[in-house]
Every structure is written in C-alpha cells, then in structure tokens.
SEMARDREN-973817 format. One record per residue (C-alpha): chain; residue in three letters; z, y, x. Coordinates in nm, 4 decimals. Each point is the difference from the previous one (the first is absolute). Last residue first. Layout:
<chain: A	res: ALA	Z: Z	Y: Y	X: X>;
...
END
This chain:
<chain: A	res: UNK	Z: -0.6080	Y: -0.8532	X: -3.2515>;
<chain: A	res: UNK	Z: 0.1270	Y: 0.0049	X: 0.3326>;
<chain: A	res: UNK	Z: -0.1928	Y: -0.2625	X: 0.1258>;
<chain: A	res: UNK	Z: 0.0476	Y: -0.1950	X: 0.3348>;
<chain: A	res: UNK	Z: -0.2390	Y: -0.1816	X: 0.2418>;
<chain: A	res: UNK	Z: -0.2208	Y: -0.3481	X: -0.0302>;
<chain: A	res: UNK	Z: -0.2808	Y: 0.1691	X: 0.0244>;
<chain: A	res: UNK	Z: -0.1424	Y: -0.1028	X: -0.3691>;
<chain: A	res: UNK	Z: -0.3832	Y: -0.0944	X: -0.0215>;
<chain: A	res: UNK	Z: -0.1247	Y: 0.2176	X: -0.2848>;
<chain: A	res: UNK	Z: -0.2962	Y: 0.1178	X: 0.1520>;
<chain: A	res: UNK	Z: -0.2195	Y: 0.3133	X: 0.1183>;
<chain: A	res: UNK	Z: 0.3361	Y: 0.2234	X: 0.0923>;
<chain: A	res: UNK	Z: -0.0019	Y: 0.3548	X: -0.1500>;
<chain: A	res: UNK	Z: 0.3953	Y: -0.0674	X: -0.0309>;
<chain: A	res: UNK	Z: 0.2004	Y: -0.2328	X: 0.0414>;
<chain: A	res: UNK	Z: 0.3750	Y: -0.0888	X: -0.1058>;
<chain: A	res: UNK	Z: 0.1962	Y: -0.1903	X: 0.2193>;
<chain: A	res: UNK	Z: 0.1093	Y: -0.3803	X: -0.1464>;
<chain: A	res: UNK	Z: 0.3302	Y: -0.0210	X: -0.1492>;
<chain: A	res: UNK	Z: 0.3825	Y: 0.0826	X: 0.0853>;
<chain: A	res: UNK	Z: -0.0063	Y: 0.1464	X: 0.3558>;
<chain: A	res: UNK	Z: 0.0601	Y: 0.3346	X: -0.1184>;
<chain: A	res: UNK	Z: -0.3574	Y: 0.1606	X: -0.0006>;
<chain: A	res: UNK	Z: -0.2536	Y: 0.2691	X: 0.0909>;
<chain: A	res: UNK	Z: -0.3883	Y: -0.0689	X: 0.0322>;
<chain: A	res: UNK	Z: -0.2683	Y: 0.1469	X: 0.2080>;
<chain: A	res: UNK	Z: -0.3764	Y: -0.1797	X: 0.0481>;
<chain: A	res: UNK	Z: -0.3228	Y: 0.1140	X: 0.1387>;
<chain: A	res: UNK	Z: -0.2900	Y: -0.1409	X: -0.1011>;
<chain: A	res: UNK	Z: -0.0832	Y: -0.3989	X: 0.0845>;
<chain: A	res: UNK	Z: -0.2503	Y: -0.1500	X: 0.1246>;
<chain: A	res: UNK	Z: 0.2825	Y: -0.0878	X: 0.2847>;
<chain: A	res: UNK	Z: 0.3249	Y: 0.1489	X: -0.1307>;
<chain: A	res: UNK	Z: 0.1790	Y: 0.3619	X: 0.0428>;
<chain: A	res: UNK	Z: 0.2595	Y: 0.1492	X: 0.0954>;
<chain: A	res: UNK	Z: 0.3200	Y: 0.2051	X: -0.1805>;
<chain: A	res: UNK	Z: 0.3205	Y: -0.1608	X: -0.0706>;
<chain: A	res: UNK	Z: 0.3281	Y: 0.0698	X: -0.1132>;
<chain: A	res: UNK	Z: 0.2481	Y: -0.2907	X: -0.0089>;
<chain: A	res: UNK	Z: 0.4100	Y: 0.0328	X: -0.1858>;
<chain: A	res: UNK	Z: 0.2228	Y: -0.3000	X: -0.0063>;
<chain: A	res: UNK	Z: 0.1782	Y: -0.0346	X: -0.3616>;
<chain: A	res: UNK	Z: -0.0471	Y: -0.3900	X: 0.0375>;
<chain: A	res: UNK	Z: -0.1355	Y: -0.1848	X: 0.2959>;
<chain: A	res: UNK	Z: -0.1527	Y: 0.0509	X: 0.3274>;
<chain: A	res: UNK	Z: -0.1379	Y: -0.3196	X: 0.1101>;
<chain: A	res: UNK	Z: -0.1344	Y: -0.0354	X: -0.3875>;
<chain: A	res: UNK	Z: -0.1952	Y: 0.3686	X: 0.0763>;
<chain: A	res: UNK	Z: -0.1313	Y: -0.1182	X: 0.3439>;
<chain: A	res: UNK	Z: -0.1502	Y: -0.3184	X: -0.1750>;
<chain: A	res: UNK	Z: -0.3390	Y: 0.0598	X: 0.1432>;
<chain: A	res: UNK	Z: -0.0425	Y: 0.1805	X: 0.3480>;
<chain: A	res: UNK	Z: -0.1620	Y: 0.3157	X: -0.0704>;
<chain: A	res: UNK	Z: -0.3233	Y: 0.1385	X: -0.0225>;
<chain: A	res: UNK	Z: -0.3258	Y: 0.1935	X: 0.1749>;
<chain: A	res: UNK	Z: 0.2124	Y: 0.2671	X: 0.1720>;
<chain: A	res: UNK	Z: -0.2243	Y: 0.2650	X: 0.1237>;
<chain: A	res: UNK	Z: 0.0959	Y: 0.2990	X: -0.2533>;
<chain: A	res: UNK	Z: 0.3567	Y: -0.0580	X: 0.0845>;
<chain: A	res: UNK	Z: 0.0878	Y: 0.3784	X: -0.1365>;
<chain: A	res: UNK	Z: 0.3465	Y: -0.1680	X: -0.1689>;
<chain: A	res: UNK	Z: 0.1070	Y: -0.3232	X: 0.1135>;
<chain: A	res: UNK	Z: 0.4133	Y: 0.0382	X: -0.1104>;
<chain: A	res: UNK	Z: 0.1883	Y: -0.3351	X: -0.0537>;
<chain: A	res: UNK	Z: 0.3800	Y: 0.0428	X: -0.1110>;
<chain: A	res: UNK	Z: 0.2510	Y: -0.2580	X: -0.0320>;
<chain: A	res: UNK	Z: -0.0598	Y: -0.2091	X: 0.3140>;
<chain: A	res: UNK	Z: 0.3544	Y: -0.2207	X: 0.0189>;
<chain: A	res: UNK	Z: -0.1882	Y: -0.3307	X: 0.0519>;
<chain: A	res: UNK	Z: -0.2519	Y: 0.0957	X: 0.2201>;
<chain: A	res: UNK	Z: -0.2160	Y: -0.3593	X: -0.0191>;
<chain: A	res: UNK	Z: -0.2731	Y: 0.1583	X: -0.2006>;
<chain: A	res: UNK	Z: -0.1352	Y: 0.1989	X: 0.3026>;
<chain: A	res: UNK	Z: -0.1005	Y: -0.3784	X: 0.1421>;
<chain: A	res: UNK	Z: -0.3812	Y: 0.0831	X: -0.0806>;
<chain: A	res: UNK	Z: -0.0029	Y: 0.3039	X: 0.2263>;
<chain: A	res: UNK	Z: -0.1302	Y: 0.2939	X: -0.1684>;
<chain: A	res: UNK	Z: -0.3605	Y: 0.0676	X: 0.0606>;
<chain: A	res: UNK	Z: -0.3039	Y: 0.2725	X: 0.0442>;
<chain: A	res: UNK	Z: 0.2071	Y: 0.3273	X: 0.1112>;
<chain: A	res: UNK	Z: -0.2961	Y: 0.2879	X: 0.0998>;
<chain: A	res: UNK	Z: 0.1548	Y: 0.2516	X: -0.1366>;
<chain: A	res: UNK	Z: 0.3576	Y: -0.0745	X: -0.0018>;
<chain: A	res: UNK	Z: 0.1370	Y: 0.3276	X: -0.2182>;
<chain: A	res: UNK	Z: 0.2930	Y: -0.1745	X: -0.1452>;
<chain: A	res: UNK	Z: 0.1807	Y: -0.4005	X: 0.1873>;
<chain: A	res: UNK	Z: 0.3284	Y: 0.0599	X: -0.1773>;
<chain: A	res: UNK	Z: 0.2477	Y: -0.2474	X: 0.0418>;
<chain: A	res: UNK	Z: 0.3702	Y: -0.0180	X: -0.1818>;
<chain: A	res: UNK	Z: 0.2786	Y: -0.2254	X: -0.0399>;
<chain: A	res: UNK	Z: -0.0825	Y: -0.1882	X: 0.3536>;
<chain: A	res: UNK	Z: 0.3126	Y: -0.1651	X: 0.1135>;
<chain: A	res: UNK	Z: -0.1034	Y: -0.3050	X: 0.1451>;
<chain: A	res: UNK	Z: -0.2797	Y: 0.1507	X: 0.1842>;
<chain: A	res: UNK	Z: -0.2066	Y: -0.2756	X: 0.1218>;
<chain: A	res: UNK	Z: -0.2895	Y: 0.0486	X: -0.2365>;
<chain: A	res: UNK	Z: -0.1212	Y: 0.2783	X: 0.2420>;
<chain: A	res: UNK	Z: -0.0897	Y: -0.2456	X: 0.2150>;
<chain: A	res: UNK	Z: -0.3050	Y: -0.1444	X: -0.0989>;
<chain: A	res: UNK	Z: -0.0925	Y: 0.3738	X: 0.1325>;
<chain: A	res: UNK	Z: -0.1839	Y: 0.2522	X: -0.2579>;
<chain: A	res: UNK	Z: -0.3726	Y: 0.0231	X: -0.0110>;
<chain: A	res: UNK	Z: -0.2981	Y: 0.2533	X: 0.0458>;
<chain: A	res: UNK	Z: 0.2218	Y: 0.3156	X: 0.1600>;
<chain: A	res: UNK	Z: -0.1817	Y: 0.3149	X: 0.0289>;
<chain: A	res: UNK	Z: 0.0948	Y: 0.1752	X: -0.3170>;
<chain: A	res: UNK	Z: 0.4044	Y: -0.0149	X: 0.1371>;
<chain: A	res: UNK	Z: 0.2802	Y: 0.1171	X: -0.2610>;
<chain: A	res: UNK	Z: 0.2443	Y: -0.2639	X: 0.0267>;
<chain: A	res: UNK	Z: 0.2788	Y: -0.0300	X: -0.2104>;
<chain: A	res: UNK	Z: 0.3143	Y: -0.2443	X: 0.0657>;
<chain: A	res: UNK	Z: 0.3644	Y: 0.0130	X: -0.1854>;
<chain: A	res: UNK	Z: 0.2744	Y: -0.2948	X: 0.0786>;
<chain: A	res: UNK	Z: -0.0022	Y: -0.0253	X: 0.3810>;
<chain: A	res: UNK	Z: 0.2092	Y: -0.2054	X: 0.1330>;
<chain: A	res: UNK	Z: -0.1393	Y: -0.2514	X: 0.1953>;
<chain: A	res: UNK	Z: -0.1956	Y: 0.2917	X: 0.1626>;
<chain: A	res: UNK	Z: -0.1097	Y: -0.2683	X: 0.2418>;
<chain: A	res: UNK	Z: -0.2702	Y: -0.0929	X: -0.2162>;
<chain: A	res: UNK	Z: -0.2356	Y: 0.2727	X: 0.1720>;
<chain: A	res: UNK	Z: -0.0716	Y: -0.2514	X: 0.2386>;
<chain: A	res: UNK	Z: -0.4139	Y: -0.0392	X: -0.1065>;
<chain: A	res: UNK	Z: 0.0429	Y: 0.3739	X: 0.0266>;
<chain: A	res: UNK	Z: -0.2259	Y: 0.1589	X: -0.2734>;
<chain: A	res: UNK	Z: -0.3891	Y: 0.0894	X: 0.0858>;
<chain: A	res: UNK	Z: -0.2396	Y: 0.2479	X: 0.0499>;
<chain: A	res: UNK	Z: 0.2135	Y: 0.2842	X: 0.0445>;
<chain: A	res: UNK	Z: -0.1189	Y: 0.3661	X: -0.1345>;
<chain: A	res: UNK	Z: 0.3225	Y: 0.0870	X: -0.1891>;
<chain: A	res: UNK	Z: 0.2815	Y: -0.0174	X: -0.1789>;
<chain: A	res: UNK	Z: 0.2899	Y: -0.2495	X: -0.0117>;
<chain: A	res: UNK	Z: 0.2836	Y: 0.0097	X: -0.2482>;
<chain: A	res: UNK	Z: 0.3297	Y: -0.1880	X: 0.1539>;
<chain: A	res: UNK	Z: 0.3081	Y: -0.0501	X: -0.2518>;
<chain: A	res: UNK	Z: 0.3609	Y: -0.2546	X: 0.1289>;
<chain: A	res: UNK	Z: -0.0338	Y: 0.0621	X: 0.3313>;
<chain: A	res: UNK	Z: 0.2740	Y: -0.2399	X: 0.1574>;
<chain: A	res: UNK	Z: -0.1853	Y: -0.1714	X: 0.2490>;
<chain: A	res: UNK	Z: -0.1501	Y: 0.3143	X: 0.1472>;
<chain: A	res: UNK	Z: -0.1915	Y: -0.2088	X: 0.2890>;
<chain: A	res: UNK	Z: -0.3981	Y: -0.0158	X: -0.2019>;
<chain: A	res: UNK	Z: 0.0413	Y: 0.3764	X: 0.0090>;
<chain: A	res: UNK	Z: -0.0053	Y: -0.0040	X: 0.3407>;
<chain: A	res: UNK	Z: -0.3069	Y: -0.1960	X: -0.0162>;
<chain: A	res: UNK	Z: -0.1577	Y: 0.2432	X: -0.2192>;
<chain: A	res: UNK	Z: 0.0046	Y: 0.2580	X: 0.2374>;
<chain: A	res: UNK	Z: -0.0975	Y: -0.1569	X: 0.2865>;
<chain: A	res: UNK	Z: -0.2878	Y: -0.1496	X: -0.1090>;
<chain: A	res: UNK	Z: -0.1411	Y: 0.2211	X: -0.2969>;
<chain: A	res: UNK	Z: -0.0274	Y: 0.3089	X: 0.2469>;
<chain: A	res: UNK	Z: -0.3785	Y: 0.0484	X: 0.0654>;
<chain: A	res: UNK	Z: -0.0741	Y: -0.1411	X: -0.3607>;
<chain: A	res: UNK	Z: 0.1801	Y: 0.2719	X: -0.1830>;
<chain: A	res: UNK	Z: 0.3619	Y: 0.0003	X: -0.1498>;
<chain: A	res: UNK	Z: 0.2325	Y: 0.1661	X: -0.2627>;
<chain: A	res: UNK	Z: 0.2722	Y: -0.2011	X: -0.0082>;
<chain: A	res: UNK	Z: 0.2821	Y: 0.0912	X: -0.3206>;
<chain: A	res: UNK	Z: 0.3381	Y: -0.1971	X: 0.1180>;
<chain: A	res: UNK	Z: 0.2640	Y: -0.1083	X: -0.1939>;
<chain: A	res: UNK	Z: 0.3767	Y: -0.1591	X: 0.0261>;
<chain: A	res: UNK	Z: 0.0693	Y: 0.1004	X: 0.3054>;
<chain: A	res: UNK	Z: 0.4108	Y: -0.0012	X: 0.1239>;
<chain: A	res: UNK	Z: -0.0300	Y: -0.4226	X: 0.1591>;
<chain: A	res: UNK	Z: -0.3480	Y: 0.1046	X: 0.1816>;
<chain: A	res: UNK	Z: 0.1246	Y: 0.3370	X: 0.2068>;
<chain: A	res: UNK	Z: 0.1527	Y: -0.1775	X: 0.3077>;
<chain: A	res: UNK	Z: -0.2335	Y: -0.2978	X: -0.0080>;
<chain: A	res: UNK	Z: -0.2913	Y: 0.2699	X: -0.0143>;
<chain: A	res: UNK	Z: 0.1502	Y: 0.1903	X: 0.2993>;
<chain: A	res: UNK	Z: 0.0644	Y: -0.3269	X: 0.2149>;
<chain: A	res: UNK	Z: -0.3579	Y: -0.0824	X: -0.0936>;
<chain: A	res: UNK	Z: -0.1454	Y: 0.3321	X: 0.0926>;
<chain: A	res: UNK	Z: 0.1994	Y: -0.0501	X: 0.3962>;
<chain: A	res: UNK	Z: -0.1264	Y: -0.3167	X: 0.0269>;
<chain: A	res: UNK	Z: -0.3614	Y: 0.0627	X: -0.0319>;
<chain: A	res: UNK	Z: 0.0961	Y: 0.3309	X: 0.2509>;
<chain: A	res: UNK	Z: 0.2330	Y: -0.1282	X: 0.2233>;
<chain: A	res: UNK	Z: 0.1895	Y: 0.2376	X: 0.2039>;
<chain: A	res: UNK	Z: 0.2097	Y: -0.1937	X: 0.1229>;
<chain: A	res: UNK	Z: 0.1329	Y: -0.1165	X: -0.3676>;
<chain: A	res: UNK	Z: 0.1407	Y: 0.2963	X: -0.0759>;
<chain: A	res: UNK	Z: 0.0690	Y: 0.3041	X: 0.2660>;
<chain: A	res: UNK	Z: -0.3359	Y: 0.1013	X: 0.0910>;
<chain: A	res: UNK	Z: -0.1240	Y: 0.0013	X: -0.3580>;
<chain: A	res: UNK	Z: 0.3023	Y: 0.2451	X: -0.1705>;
<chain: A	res: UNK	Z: 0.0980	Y: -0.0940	X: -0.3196>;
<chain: A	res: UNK	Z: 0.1601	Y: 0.1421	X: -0.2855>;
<chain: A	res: UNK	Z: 0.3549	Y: 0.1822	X: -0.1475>;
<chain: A	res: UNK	Z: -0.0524	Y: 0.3575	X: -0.1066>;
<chain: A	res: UNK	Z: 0.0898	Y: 0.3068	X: 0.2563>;
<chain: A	res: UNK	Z: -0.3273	Y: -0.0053	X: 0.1387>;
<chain: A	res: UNK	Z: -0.1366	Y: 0.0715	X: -0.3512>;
<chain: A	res: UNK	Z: 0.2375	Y: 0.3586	X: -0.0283>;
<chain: A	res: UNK	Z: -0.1028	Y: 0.1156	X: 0.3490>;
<chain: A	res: UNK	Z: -0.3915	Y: -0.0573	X: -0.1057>;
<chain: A	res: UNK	Z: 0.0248	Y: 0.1393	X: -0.3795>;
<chain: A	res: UNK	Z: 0.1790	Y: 0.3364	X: 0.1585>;
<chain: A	res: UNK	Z: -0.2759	Y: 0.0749	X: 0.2585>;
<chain: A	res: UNK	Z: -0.2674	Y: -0.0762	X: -0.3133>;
<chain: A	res: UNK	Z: 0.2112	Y: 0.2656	X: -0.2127>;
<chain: A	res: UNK	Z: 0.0105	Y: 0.2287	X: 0.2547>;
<chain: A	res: UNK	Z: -0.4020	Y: -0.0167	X: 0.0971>;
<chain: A	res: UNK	Z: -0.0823	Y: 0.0466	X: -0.3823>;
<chain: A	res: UNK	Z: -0.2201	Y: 0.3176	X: 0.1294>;
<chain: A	res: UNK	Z: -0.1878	Y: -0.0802	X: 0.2547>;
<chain: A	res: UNK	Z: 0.0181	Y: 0.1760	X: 0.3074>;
<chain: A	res: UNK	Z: 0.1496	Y: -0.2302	X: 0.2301>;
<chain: A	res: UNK	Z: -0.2249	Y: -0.3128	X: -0.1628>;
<chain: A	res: UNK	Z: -0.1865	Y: -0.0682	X: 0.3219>;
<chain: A	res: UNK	Z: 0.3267	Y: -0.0654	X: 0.2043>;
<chain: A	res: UNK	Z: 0.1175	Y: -0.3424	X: -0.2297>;
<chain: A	res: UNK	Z: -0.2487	Y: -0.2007	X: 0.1841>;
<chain: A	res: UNK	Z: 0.1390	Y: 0.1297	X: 0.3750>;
<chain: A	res: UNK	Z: 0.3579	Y: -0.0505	X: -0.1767>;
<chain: A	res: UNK	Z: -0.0473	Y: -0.3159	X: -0.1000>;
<chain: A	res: UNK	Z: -0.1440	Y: -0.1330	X: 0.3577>;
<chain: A	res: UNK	Z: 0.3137	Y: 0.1946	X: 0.1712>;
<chain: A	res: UNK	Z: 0.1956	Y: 0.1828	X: -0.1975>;
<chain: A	res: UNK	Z: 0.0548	Y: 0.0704	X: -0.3999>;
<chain: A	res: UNK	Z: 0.3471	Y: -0.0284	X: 0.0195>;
<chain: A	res: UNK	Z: 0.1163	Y: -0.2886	X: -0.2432>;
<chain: A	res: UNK	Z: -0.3443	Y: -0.1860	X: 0.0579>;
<chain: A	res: UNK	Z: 0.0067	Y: 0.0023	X: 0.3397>;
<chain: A	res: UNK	Z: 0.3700	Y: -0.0964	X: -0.0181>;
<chain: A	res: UNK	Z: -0.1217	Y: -0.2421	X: -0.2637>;
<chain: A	res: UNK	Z: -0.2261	Y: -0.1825	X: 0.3814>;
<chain: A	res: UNK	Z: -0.3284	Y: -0.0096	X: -0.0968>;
<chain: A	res: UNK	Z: -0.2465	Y: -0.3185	X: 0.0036>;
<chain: A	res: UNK	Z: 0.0461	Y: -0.1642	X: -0.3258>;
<chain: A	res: UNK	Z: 0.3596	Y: 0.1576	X: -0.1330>;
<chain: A	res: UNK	Z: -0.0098	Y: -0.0892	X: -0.3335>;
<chain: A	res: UNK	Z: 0.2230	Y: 0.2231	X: -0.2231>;
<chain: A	res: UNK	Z: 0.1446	Y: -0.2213	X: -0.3557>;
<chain: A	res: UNK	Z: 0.0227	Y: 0.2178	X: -0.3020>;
<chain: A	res: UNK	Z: 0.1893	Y: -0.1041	X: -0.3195>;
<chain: A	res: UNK	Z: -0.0705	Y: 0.0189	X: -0.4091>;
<chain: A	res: UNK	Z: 0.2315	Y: -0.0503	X: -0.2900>;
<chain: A	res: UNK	Z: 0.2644	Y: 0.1641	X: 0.0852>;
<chain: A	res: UNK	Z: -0.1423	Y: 0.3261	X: 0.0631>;
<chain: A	res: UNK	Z: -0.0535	Y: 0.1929	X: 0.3267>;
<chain: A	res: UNK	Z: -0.2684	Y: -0.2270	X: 0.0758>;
<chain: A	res: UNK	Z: -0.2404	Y: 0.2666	X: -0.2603>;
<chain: A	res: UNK	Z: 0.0796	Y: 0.3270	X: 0.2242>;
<chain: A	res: UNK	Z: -0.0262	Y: -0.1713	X: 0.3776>;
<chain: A	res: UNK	Z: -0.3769	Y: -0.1824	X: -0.1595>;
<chain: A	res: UNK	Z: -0.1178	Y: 0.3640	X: -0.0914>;
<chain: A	res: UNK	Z: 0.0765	Y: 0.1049	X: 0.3117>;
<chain: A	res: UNK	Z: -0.1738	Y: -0.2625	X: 0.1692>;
<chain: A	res: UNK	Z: -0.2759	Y: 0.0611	X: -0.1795>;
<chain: A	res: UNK	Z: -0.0542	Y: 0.3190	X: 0.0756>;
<chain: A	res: UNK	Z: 0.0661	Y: -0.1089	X: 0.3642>;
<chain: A	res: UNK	Z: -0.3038	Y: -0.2215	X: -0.0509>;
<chain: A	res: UNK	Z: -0.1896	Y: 0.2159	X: -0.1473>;
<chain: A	res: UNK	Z: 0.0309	Y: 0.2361	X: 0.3191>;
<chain: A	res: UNK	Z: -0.1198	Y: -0.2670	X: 0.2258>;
<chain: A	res: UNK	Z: 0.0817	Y: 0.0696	X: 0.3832>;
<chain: A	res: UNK	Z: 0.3600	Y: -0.0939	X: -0.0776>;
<chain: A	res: UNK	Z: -0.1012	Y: -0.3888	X: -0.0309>;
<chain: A	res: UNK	Z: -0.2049	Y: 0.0368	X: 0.3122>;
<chain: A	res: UNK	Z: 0.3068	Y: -0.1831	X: 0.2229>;
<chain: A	res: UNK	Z: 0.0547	Y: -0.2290	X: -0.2403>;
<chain: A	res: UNK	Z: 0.2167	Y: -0.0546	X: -0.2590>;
<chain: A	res: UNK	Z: 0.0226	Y: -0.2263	X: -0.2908>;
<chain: A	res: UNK	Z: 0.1551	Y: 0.0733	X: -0.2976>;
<chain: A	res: UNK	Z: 0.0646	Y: -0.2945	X: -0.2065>;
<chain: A	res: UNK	Z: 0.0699	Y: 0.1658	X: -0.3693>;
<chain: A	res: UNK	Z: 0.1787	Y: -0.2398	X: -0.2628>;
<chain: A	res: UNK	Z: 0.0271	Y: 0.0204	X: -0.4078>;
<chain: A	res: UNK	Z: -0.3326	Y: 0.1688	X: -0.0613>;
<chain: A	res: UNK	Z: -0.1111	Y: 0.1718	X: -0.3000>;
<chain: A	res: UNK	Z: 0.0782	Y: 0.3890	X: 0.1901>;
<chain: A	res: UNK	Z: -0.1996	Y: -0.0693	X: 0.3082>;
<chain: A	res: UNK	Z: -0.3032	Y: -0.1530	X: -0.2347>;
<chain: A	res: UNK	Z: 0.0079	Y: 0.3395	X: -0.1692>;
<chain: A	res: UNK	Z: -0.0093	Y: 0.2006	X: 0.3044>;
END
C-alpha cells in the first residue's frame, strides 16, 4: 500500500477477472482514498468490460465479483467500483478500434506531459514492453530502474528530458553509448550493479552531470579518465569498484582533485574527485 500512497497517477485497468482478486479491490480502495487529493488522480481502463459491468457488478464482473459474497470488506469493494467508473478513462472498444499497441500509446501520450517520475521495478520476462513505454514519456523528468534486466534500452535517449537517473540492476555488464545523449542529465546513479564491468568512454561529454553515484559496483574494473575535469568544480562522485591487480577501491569527492583510494596496491591516480 505504500507504493499506492508515493504515487502521483493510478491506471486502473479492468478486466473481466479484475473483481475475482480480493487484493486487488483492496487496492482499489486504497487507490479511491489517496486520488481524492490534489496531488494524485485515477484513470479506469476499461480492457474488455463494459464500466456498466463494472458500475453494477454484472455480467463477466459480476460472475468474478460472486465469490467474495461473504467476505467481509464486500461494501467497501462495491463502493470503490461505482466510485472508479465515475472517473474519466478509457474504454478499449471505443478508442482507436480497438487497438491494443495503439490504444497504450494514446494512454501514455495522454499521461506523458503531467509525469515527472517514474520508479520501474522490472524482470527479464517483461523488460520489452515495459521499458519501451517508458522510452515514450518525453517529459519524465526522474526514472530509477530496478531489476533483473540484462541490459538498458539502446533508445532510452528519448527521455530528452530527464534530469535525475539511477539504476539498480546487478545483471547488467555495460551501459548504452547512448546514455551520454541526455542533455539534461544532473544526476546518474548506476548502485548495486553486480556484475557492471565499464562506463562508456564518452560519459564525460554530460555537461550538466553534477552528481556521480557507483556504489556496490564490485565488477567495475575503472573509469573513463578525465571524468572529474568533464565535470568540473563543486560536482560531487562516490565510487565503489575495484581495479585489475588491484583491491577494492571507494572514494568520495567534489570534483576538485584526484579521488582518494584506499587499500589500492599503487599510487596511480583515477582521475576522479576528492573531498579532502
């Protein structure tokens, strides 16, 4: 319920097993309570139920809806359905002929221009279409990605906008070429990437990056050189990863001098910040 309460939109789609799922209508309650504010709004997605269905608890709905007669939160859950069928959304058969492809893009072209962040929790099953979609929200401005993906969006440059980026994947090896497209980029976090072993060498051409986080990137065997002079003055790099012969390193600095290093076996500098 947490997740329902930090989020600034809800797409609630519904299908004709929707109502079957207790949790669900839990949440849906939940999600009719917190869009009551100002700050956060509902849309009802109508996949392949008509919101009269919905509204009533008949036909396909009201079949699903039948096996939770004698449960207890059954008023509240009858109350959360009329009241989300009331909300402006979408219904399939009516947009777009009934388009599906079409149908999500209309949606994410209608929601783009008002979201500003998104938190994607993904596995490898769903990577594709998920983070594709993603890839359309011109406008986001943060995106944090976790998960068991192998690999970043070669496209994933089409957030022109974005200005904050973390990603929180252990089975990626390398970031995109990409990546150094974002124009915008104040802030990228690559934490917890296992099995990470390179940065691309044209990372120092983000002009606005200000903050540089590589913590838990046990795999990583350096960095491109000069990424500290690309950055400039009063910029702020963390860093945790380790060289080739080389114990691990960690260091913390503002973009001034070279990183400090610890339990390292030379003195060769990294090229990276101090903050000494």
């Amino acid at each position: 319920m947490r997740s329902i309460e930090e989020s600034r939109f809800y797409i609630i789609v519904f299908s004709k097993n929707y109502a079957s799922s207790s949790w669900c209508l839990e949440e849906l309650v939940k999600i009719m309570e917190c869009q009551k504010t100002a700050e956060q709004t509902a849309y009802p997605v109508f996949y392949d139920v008509e919101p009269t269905e919905v509204r009533n608890q008949t036909g396909a709905v009201g079949e699903a809806f039948a096996k939770h007669v004698e449960k207890e939160g059954i008023g509240r859950w009858r109350d959360a359905l009329k009241e989300a069928t009331g909300l402006v959304g979408w219904e399939l058969k009516n947009t777009v002929d009934g388009h599906e492809a079409k149908f999500i893009h209309q949606i994410v072209q209608y929601i783009s221009p008002k979201l500003h962040f998104v938190n994607l929790r993904v596995d490898q099953k769903v990577v594709g279409s998920s983070l594709e979609s993603i890839c359309g929200l011109r406008y986001l401005r943060e995106l944090r990605v976790e998960g068991s993906i192998r690999e970043v969006p070669k496209d994933m440059w089409r957030l022109e906008c974005v200005e904050k980026l973390s990603f929180r994947m252990k089975e990626i090896k390398h970031l995109p070429d990409s990546i150094c497209m974002f124009k915008h980029l104040k802030y990228l976090e690559v934490s917890s990437c296992l099995h990470l072993e390179q940065l691309p060498e044209n990372i120092c051409s983000l002009k606005c990056l200000e903050e540089l986080h590589l913590k838990g990137c046990t795999s990583l065997l350096d960095i491109p050189n000069g990424i500290c002079y690309a950055m400039g003055k009063n910029k702020f790099i963390t860093s945790f990863f380790k060289r080739k012969n080389e114990e691990q390193v960690e260091g913390i600095g503002d973009g001034n001098n070279e990183i400090k290093r610890q339990k390292a076996s030379t003195s060769e500098p990294i090229n990276e910040a101090n903050n000494e």
